[in-house]
VEXVEXKOL-961696 format. One record per residue (C-alpha): x, y, z; residue number from 1; residue in one letter. Coordinates in steps of 0.05 Angstrom, whole numbers, plus 32768, in hexadecimal, padded with zeros to 4 digits. Layout:
% residues N
<<X, Y, Z>, NUM, 'A'>
...
END
This chain:
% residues 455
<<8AAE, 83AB, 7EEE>, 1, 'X'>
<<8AD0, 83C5, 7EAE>, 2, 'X'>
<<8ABD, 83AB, 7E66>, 3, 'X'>
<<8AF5, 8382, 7E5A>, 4, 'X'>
<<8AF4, 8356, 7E95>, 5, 'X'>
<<8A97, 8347, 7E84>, 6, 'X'>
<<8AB7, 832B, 7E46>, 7, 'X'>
<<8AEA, 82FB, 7E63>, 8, 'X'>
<<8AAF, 82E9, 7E9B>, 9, 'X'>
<<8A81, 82DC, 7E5F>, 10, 'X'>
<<8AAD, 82BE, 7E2D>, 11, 'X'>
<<8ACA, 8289, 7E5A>, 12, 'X'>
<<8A82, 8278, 7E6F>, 13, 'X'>
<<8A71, 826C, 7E2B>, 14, 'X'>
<<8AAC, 8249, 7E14>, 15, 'X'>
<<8AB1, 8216, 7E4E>, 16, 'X'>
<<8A54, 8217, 7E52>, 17, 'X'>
<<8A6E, 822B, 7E9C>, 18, 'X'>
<<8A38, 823A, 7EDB>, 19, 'X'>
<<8A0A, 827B, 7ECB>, 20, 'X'>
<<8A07, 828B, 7F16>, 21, 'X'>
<<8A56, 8287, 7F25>, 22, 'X'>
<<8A5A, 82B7, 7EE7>, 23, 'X'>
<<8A22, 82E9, 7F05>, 24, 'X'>
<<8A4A, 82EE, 7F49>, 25, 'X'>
<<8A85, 8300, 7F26>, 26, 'X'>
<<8A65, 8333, 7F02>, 27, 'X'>
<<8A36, 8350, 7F30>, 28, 'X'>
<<89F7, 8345, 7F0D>, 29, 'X'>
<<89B5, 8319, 7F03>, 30, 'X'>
<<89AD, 82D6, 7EE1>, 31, 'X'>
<<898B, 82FB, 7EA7>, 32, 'X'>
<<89B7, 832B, 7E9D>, 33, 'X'>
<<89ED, 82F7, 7E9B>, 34, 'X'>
<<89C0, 82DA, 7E5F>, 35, 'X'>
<<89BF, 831C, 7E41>, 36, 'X'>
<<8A10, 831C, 7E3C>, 37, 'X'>
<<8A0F, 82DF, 7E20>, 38, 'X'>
<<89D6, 82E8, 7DE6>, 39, 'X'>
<<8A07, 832B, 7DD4>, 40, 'X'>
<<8A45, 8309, 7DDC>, 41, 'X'>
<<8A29, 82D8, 7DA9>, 42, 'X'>
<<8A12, 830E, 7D76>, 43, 'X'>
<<8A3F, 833E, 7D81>, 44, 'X'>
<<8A7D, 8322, 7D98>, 45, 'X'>
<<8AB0, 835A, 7DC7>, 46, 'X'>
<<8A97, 8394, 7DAE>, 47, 'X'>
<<8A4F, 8389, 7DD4>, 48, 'X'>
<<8A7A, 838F, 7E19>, 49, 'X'>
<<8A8B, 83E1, 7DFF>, 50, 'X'>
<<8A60, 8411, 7E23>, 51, 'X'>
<<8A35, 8438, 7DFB>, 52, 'X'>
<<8A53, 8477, 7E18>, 53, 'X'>
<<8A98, 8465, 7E02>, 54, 'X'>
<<8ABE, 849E, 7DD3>, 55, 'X'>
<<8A85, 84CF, 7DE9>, 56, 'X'>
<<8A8A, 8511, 7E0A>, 57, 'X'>
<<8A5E, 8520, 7E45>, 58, 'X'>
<<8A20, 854E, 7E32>, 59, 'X'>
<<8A38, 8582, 7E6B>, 60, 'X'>
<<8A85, 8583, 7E52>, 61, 'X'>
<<8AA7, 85C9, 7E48>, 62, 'X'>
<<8AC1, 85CA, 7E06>, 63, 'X'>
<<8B05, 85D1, 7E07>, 64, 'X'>
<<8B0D, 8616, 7DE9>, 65, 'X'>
<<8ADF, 862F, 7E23>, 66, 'X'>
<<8B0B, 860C, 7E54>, 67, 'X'>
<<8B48, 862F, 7E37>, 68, 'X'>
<<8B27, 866F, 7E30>, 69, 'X'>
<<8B16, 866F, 7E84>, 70, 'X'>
<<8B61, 8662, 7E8C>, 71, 'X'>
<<8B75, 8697, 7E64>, 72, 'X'>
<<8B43, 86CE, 7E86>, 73, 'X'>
<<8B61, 86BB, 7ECC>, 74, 'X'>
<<8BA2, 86BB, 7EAD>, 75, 'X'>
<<8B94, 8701, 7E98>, 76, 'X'>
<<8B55, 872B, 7E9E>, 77, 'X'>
<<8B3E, 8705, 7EE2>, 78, 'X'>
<<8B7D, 86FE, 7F06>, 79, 'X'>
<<8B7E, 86F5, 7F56>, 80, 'X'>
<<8B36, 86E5, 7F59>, 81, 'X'>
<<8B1C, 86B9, 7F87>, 82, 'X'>
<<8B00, 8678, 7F57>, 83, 'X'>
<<8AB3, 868D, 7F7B>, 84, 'X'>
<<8AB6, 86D5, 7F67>, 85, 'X'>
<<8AD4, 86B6, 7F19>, 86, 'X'>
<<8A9C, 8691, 7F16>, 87, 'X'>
<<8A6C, 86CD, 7F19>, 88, 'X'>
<<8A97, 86F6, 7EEE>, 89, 'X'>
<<8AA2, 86CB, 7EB4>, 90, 'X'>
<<8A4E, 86C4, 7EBB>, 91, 'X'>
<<8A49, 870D, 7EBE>, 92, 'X'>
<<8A70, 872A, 7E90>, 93, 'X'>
<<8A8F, 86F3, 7E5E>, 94, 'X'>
<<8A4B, 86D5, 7E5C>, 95, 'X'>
<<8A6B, 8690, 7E6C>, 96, 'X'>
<<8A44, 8669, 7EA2>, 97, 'X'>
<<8A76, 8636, 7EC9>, 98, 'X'>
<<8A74, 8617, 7F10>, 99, 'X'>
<<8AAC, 862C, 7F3F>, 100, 'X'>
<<8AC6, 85DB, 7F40>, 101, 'X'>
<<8ACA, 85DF, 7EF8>, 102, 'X'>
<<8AF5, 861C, 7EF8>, 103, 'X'>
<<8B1E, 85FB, 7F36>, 104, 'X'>
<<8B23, 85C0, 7F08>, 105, 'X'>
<<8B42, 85E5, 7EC4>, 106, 'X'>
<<8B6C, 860C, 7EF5>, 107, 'X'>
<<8B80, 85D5, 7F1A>, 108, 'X'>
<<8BA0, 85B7, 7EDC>, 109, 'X'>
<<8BCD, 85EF, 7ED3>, 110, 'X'>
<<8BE5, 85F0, 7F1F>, 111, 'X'>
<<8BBB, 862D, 7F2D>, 112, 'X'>
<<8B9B, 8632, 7F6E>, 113, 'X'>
<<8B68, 8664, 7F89>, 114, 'X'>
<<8B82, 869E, 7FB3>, 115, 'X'>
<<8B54, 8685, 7FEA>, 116, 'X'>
<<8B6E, 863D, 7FDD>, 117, 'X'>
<<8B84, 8615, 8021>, 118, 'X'>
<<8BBC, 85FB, 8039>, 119, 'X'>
<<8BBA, 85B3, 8027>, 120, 'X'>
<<8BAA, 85C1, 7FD8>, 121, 'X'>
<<8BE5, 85F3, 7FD7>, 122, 'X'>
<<8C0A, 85B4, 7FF6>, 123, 'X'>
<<8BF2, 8584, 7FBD>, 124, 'X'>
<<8C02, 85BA, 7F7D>, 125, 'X'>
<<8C47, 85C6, 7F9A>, 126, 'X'>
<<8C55, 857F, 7FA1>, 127, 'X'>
<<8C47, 8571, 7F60>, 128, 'X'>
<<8C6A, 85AC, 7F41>, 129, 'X'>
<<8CA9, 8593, 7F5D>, 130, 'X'>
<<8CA5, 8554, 7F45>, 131, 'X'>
<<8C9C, 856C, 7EFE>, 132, 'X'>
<<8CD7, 859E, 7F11>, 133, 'X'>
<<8D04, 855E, 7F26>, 134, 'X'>
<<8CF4, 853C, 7EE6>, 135, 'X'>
<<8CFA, 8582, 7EB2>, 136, 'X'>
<<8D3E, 8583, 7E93>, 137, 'X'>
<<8D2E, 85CC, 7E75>, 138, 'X'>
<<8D55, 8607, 7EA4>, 139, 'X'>
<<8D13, 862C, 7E8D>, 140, 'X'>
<<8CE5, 8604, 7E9A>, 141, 'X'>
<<8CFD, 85F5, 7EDB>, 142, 'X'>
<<8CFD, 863D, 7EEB>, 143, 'X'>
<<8CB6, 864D, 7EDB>, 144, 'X'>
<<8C9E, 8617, 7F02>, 145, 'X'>
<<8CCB, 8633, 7F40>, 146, 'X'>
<<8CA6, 866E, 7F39>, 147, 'X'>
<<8C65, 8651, 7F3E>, 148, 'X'>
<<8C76, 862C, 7F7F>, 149, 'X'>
<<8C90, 8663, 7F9C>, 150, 'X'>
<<8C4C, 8689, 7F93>, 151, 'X'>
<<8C34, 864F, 7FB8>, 152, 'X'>
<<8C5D, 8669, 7FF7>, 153, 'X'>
<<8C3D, 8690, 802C>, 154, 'X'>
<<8C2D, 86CE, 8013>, 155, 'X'>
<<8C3F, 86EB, 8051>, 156, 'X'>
<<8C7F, 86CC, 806D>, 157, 'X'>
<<8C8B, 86CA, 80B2>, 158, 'X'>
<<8CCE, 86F4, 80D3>, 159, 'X'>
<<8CE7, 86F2, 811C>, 160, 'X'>
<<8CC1, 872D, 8144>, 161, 'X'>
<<8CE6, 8769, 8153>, 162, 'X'>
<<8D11, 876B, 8195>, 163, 'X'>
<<8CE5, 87A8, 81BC>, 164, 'X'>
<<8CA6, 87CE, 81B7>, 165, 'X'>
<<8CAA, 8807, 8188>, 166, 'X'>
<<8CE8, 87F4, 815F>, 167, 'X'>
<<8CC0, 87E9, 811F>, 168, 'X'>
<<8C7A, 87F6, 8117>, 169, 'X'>
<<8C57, 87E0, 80D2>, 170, 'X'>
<<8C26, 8807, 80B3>, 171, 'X'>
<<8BF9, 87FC, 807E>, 172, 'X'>
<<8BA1, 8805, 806B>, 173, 'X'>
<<8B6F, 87DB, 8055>, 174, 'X'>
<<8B35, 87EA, 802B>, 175, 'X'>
<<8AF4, 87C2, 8042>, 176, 'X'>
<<8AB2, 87C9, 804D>, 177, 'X'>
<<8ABA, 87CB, 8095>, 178, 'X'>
<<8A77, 87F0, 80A8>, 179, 'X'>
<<8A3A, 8810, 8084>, 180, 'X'>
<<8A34, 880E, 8039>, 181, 'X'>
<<8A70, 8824, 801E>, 182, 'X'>
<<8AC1, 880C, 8023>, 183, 'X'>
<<8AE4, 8831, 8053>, 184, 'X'>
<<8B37, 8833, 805C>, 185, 'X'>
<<8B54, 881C, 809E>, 186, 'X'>
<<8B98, 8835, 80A9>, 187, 'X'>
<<8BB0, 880F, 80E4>, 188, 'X'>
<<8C01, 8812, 8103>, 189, 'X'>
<<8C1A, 87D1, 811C>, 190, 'X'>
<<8C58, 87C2, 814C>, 191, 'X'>
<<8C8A, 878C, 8132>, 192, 'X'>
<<8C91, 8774, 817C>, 193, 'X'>
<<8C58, 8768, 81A2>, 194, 'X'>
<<8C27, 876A, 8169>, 195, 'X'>
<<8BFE, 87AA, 8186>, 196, 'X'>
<<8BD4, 87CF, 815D>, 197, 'X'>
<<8BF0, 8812, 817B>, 198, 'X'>
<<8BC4, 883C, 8146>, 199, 'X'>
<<8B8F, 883B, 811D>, 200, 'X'>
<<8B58, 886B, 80F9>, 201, 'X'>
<<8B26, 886C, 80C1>, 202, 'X'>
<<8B25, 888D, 8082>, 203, 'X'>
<<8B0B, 8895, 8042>, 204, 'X'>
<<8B42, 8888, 8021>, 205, 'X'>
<<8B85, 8878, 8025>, 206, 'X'>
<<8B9F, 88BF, 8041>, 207, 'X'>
<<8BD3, 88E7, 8055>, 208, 'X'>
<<8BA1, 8903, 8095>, 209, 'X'>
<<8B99, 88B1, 80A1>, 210, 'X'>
<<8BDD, 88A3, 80A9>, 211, 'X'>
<<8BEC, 88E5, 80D7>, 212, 'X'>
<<8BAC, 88D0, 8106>, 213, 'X'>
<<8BD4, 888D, 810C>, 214, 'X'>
<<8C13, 88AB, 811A>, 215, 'X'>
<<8BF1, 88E2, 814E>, 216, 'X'>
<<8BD7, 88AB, 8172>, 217, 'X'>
<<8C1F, 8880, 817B>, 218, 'X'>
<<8C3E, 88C5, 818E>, 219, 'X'>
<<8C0B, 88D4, 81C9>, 220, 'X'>
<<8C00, 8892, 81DF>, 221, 'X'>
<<8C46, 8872, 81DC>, 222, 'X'>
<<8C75, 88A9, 81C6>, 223, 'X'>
<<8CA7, 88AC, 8181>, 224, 'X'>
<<8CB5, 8861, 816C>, 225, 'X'>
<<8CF7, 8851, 8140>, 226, 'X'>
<<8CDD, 883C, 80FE>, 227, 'X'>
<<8CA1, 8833, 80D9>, 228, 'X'>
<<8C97, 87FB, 80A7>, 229, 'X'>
<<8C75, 880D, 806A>, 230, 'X'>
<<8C63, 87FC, 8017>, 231, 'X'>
<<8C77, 882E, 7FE6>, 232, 'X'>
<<8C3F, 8821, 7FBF>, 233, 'X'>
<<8C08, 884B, 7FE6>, 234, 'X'>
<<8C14, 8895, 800B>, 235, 'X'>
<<8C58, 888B, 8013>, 236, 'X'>
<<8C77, 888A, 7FD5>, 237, 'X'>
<<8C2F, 88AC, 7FB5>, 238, 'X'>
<<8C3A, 88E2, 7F81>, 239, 'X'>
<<8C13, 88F2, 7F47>, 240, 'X'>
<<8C46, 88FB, 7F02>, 241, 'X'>
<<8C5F, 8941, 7EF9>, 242, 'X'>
<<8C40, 8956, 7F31>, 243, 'X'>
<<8C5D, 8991, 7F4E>, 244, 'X'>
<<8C36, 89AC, 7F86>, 245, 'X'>
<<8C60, 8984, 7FCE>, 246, 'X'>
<<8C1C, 898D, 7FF1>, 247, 'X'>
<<8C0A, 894F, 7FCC>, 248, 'X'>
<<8C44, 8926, 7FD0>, 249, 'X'>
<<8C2D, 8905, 800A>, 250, 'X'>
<<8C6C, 88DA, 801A>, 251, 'X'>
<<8C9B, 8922, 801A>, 252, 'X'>
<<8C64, 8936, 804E>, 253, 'X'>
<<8C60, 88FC, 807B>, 254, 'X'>
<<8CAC, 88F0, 806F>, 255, 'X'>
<<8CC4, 8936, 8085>, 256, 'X'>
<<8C89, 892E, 80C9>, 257, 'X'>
<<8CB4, 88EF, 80D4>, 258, 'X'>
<<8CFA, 8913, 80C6>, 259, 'X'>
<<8CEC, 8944, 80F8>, 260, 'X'>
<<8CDA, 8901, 8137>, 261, 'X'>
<<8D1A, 88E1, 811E>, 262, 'X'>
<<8CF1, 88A4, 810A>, 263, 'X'>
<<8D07, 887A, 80CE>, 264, 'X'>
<<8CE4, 8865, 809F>, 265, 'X'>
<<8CEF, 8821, 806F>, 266, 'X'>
<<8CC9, 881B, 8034>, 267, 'X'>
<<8CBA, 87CE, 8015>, 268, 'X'>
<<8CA3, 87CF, 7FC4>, 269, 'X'>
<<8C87, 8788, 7FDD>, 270, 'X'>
<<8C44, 878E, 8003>, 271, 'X'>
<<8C50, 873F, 8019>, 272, 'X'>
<<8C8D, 875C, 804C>, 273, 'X'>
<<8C5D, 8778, 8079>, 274, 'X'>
<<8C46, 8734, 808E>, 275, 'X'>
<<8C29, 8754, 80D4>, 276, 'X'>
<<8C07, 8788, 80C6>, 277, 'X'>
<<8BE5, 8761, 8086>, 278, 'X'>
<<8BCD, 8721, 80B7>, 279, 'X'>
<<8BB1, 875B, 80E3>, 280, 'X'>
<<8B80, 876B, 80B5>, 281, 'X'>
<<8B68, 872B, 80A6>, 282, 'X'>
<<8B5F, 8724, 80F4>, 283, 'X'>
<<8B3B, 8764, 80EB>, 284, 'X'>
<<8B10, 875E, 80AD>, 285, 'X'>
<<8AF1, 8728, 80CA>, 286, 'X'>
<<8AE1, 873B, 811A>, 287, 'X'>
<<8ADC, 8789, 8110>, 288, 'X'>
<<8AA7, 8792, 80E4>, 289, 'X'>
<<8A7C, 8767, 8112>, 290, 'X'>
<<8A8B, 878F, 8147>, 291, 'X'>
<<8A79, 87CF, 8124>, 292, 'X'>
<<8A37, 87B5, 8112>, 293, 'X'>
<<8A28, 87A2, 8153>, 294, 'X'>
<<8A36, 87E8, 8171>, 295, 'X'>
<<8A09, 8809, 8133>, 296, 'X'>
<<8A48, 882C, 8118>, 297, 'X'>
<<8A35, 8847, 80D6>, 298, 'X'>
<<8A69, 888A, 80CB>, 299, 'X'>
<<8AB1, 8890, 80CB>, 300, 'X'>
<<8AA9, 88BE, 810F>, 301, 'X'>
<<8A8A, 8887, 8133>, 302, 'X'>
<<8AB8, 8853, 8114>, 303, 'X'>
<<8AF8, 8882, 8131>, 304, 'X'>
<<8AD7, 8888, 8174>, 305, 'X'>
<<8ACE, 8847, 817B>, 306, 'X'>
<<8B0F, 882C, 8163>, 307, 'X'>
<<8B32, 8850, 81A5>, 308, 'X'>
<<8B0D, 8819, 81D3>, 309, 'X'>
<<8B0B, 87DC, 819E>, 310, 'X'>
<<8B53, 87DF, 819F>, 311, 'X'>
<<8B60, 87E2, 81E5>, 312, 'X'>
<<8B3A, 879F, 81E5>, 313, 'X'>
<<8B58, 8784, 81A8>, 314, 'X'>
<<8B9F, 8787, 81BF>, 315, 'X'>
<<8B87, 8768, 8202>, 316, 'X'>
<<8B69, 8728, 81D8>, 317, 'X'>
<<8BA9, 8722, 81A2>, 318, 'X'>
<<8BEC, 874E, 81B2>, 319, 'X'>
<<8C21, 8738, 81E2>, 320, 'X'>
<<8C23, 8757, 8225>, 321, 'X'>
<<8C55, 879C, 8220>, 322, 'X'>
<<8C75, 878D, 8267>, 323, 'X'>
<<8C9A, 8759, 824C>, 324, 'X'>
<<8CB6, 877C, 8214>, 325, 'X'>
<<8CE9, 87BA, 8224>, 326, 'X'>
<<8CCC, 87F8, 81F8>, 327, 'X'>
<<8CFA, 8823, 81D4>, 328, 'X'>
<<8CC6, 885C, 81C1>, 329, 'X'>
<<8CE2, 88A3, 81D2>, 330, 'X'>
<<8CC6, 88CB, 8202>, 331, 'X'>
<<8C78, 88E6, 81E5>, 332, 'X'>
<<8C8E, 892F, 81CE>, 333, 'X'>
<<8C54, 8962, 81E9>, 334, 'X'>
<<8C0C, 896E, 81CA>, 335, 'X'>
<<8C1F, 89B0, 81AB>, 336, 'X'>
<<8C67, 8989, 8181>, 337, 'X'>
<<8C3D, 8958, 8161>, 338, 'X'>
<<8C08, 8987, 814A>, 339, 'X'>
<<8C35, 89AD, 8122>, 340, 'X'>
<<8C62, 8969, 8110>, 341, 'X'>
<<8C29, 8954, 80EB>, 342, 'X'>
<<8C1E, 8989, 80C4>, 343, 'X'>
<<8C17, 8990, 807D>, 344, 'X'>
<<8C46, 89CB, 8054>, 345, 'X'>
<<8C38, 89DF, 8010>, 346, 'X'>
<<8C5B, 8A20, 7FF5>, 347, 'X'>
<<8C32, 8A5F, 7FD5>, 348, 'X'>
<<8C4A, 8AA5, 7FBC>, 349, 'X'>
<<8C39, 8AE4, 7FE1>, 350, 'X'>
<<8C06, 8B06, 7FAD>, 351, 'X'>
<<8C07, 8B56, 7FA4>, 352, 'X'>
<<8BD2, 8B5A, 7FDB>, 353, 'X'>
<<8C07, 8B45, 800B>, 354, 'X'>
<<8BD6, 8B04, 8013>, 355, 'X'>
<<8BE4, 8ABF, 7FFF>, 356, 'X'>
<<8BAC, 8A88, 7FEA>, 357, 'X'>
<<8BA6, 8A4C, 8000>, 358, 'X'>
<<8B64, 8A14, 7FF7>, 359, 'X'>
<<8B3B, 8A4F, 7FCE>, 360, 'X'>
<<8B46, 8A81, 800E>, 361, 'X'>
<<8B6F, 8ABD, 8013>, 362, 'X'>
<<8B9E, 8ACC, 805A>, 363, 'X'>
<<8BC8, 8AFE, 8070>, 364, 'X'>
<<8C02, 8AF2, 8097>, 365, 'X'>
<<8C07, 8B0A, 80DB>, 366, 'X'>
<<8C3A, 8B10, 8113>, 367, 'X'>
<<8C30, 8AFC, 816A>, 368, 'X'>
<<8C08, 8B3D, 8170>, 369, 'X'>
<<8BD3, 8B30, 8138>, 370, 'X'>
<<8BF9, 8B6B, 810A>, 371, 'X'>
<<8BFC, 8B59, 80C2>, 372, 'X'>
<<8C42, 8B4E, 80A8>, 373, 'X'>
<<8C3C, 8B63, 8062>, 374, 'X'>
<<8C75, 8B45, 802E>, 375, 'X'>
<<8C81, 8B5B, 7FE5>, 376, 'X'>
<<8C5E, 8B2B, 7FAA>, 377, 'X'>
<<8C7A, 8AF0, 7F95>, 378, 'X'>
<<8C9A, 8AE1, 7FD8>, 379, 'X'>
<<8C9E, 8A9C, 7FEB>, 380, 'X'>
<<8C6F, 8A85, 8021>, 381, 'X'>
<<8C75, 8A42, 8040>, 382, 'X'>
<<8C32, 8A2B, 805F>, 383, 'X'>
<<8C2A, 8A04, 808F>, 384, 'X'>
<<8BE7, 89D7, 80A7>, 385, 'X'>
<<8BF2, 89BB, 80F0>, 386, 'X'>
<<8BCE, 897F, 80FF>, 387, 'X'>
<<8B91, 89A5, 8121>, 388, 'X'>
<<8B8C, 89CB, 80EA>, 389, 'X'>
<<8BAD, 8A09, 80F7>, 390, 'X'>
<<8BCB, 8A32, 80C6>, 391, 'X'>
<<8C13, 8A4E, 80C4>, 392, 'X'>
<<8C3D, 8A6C, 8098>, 393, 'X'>
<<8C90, 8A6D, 8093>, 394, 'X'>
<<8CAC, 8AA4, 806E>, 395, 'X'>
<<8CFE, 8AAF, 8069>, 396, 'X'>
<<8D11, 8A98, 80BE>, 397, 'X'>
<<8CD1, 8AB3, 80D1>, 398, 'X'>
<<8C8F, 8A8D, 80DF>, 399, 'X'>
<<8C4A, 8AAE, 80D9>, 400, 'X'>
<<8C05, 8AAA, 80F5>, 401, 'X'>
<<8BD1, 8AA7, 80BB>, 402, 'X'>
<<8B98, 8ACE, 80B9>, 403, 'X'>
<<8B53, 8ABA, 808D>, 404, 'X'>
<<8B45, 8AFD, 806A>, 405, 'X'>
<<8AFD, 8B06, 805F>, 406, 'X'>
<<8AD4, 8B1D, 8024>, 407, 'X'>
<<8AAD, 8B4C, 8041>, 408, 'X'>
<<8AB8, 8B6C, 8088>, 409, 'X'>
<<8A81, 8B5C, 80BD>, 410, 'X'>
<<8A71, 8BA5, 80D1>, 411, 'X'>
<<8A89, 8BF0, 80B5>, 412, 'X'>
<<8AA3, 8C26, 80D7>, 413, 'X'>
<<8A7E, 8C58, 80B7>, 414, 'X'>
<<8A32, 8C40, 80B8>, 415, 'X'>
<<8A36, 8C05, 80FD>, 416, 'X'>
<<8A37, 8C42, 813D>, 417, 'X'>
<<8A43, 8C0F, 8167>, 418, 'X'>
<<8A7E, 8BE7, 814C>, 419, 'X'>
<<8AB1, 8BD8, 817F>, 420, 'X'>
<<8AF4, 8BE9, 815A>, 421, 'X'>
<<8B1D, 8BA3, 8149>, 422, 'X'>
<<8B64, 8BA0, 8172>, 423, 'X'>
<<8B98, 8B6F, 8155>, 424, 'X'>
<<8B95, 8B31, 8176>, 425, 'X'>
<<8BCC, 8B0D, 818A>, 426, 'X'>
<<8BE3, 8AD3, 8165>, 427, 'X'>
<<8C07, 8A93, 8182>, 428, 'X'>
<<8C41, 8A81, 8151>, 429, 'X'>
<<8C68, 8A41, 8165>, 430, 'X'>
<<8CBB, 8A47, 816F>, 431, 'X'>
<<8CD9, 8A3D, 8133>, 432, 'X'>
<<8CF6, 89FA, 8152>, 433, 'X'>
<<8CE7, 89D6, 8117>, 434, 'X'>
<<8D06, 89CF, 80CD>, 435, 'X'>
<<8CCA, 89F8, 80B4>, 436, 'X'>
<<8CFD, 8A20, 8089>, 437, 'X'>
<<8CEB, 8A1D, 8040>, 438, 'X'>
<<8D2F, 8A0F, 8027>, 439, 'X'>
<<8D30, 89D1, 8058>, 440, 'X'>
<<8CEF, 89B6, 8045>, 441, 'X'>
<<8D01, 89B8, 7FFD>, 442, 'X'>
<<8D43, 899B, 8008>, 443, 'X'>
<<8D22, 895F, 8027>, 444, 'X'>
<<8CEE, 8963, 7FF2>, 445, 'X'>
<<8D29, 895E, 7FB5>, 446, 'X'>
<<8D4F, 8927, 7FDD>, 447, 'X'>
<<8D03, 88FB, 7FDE>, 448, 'X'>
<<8D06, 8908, 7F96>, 449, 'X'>
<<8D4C, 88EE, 7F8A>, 450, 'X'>
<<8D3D, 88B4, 7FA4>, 451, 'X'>
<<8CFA, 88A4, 7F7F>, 452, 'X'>
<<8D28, 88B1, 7F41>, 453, 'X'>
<<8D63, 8882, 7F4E>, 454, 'X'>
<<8D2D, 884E, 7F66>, 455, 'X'>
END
């Protein structure tokens, strides 16, 4: 019962000397408390009836230059974390020791929900936002709270699934702590269609070699898909300012492997766009590392071997049966085409040793019958990494073996009786049925640029 309403009770019993028990009833209360009222309705007057309480903050209130300071940290400094993990870092590190439903509370006020927050509070916030918006007469105003409902949206909007299997494939990786102690990337390929994981492969990081084992595996398992779906903000559109060795521009590399398949590739600034390959890894994150446990996976060997039968069992449980889908994926080009598709070119000069260097070691070029091919210094060498790690080496229209050149020889003429003399070995060199040319690479290397540029 509020204050105001014990007074009338009390009052009107003492002005009309009415019945002490009806009064008590009304109030909720015993005979002598009723007694109580009426001795300090007598002394006092209405001002007994006002709780002692009244006007006072509580002893555990935030003062309000605390509260504002934990909005303004999330605001700025703490932005995107989950309220739980705020709580712990405002504790840790500004010293400020908060429960997470105070911090949901001061939040709350400001139509700021946690990242993890559910479906129905998203609901409530973006109801009332729009009826502040209907009510705002300020174009401004209006706008800013827009474009806080809209961040209430799905972060990942839904789009109609591609028509057949292997006409868009997205791409992305995902650092977690998916087995032993330390955060591993998983780099995973994703068809539009069926929703088939039809690659996937651990690395350290985020990696050129992570995205090629991905793309080895769609080539010999399905064959040469249309398009991949990527963000520009990782390996694909990676490259360090001024750099100026192409060996490390990493989208030129995996660009010109893709150039050569005939596969497009379409490039998204927003991460959001990739809606299915993004819910895939929540799907992921939260059955796969249980599953690695359970199988005592502790390296990223183990991990890759047993990704080939997880996935197999995966795509049984979630994707959509292929029958039903036509597939548009090319015929799978032969073992020996994607190794050196997926290769990796940097260009070196031919030193006055007739050698070039490449990763702190010194080869010599050599032709099909293991005889070295010596060039004049400061020719341009294009080499050329296959995916198996073979080294080759394009000079003018002409490609090269390449030859490790050791320090010392193993045995001498002169002094070893029995040494066997060495014959040149022969040497496989692919066709030259691929742009390996270094004008063509760097044209296609220039053009990448361009584009970066007008972007």
């Amino acid at each position: 019962m509020d204050e105001n309403q014990k007074y009338e009770v009390i009052k009107k019993l003492v002005d009309t000397n009415g019945n002490k028990k009806t009064a008590a009833l009304k109030i909720g209360c015993s005979d002598r408390h009723i007694n109580r009222l009426i001795k300090g309705y007598q002394e006092q007057g209405k001002s007994f009836f006002i709780h002692g309480n009244r006007g006072r903050q509580p002893a555990i209130t935030l003062p309000t230059d605390t509260k504002q300071l934990i909005l303004d940290l999330y605001r700025t400094k703490y932005s995107d974390c989950n309220l739980t993990h705020y709580s712990e870092l405002l504790k840790e590190k500004e010293h400020i020791s908060v429960s997470v439903s105070a911090i949901t509370s001061i939040l709350r006020k400001e139509y700021i929900l946690s990242p993890k927050a559910n479906r129905s509070s998203k609901k409530a916030v973006k109801k009332a936002l729009k009826a502040i918006q209907s009510k705002t007469k300020s174009k401004k105003k209006a706008a800013i709270i827009q474009s806080s409902i809209m961040d209430l949206e799905d972060s990942h909007p839904r789009h109609p699934r591609c028509a057949y299997f292997g006409e868009m494939l997205q791409m992305d990786a995902s650092l977690h702590l998916w087995f032993g102690q330390f955060k591993t990337q998983l780099h995973i390929a994703v068809d539009d269609a069926t929703g088939q994981i039809v690659g996937a492969y651990f690395d350290e990081q985020e990696t050129l070699n992570g995205y090629y084992h991905v793309l080895y595996q769609v080539l010999s398992n399905y064959g040469i898909p249309y398009q991949f779906f990527t963000d520009n903000r990782t390996v694909f559109e990676y490259k360090k300012k001024h750099e100026t060795s192409l060996e490390k521009d990493t989208f030129t590399q995996f660009g010109y492997a893709c150039k050569q398949l005939g596969i497009d590739i379409r490039t998204s600034s927003v991460a959001q766009a990739k809606g299915r390959v993004e819910r895939m890894f929540g799907t992921l994150q939260s059955r796969l590392p249980v599953e690695l446990r359970l199988a005592n996976v502790t390296s990223i060997q183990q991990a890759n071997q047993f990704l080939h039968t997880y996935i197999k069992k995966f795509n049984k449980q979630f994707a959509l049966p292929i029958d039903s889908i036509k597939s548009v994926f090319e015929m799978q080009p032969d073992s020996d085409k994607i190794n050196l598709t997926l290769a990796v070119l940097s260009s070196r000069k031919i030193d006055n040793g007739s050698c070039l260097k490449y990763q702190n070691e010194y080869y010599l070029p050599v032709n099909s019958q293991g005889i070295a091919v010596h060039h004049r210094k400061g020719t341009t060498a294009m080499v050329i990494r296959s995916f198996n790690g073979e080294l080759f080496s394009c000079i003018g229209e002409q490609v090269y073996a390449l030859e490790l050149l050791p320090e010392h020889k193993l045995s001498s003429k002169a002094f070893d009786l029995a040494t066997i003399p060495e014959l040149p070995k022969k040497k496989y060199i692919p066709p030259m049925n691929h742009p390996w040319k270094q004008a063509s690479f760097e044209k296609y290397a220039k053009s990448q640029l361009h584009r970066k540029d007008v972007a």
